[in-house]
N, C-alpha and C positions, 0 to 999 in steps of 0.2 A: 901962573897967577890966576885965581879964580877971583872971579868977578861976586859982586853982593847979592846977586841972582843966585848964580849958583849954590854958594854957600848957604841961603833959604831953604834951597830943594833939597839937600841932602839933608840938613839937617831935618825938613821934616821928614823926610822917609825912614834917617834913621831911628825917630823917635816914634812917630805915633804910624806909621805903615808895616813897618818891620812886623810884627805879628801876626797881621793879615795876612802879609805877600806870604808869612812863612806857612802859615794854614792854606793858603791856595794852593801855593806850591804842591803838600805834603799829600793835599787833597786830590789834586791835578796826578802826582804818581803813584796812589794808590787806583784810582778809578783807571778801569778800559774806555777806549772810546765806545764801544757796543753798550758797555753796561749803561752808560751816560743816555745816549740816544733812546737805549729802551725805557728809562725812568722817565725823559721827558715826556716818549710817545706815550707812554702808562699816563703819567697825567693829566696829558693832552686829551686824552679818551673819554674820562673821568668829568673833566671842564664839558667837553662836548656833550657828554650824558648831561650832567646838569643843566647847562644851557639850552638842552631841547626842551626837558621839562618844564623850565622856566617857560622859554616862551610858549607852550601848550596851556600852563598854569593860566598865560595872562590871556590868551586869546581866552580859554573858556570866560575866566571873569570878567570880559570887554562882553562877550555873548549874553554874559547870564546880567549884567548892568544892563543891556540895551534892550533885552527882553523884558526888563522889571519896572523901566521906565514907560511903557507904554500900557 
């Protein structure tokens, strides 16, 4: 006997998750864990490069404001 709970859950998974979970899934066993790990660390790198820039960008422009103000 399933309760009016359960019957909610299933019915949503089987209507509007089922595609998703099936693309993870399919995703999850085509991919290595290595290849996963080095994509992340590949953009992780990328993030870092741009965020040094960034804040090099803003210190010079705090510099070059506080110079022009006086």
């Amino acid at each position: 006997m399933q309760t009016r709970s359960h019957r909610h859950v299933r019915l949503a998974l089987d209507s509007k998750l089922a595609p998703y979970l099936t693309v993870i899934l399919l995703a999850s066993m085509q991919l290595t864990g290595c290849s996963v790990v080095k994509g992340i660390f590949k953009a992780g790198v990328w993030v870092g490069v741009l965020g040094v820039f960034a804040v090099i960008g803003l210190v010079v422009y705090g510099i070059s404001k506080l110079g022009s103000r006086s």
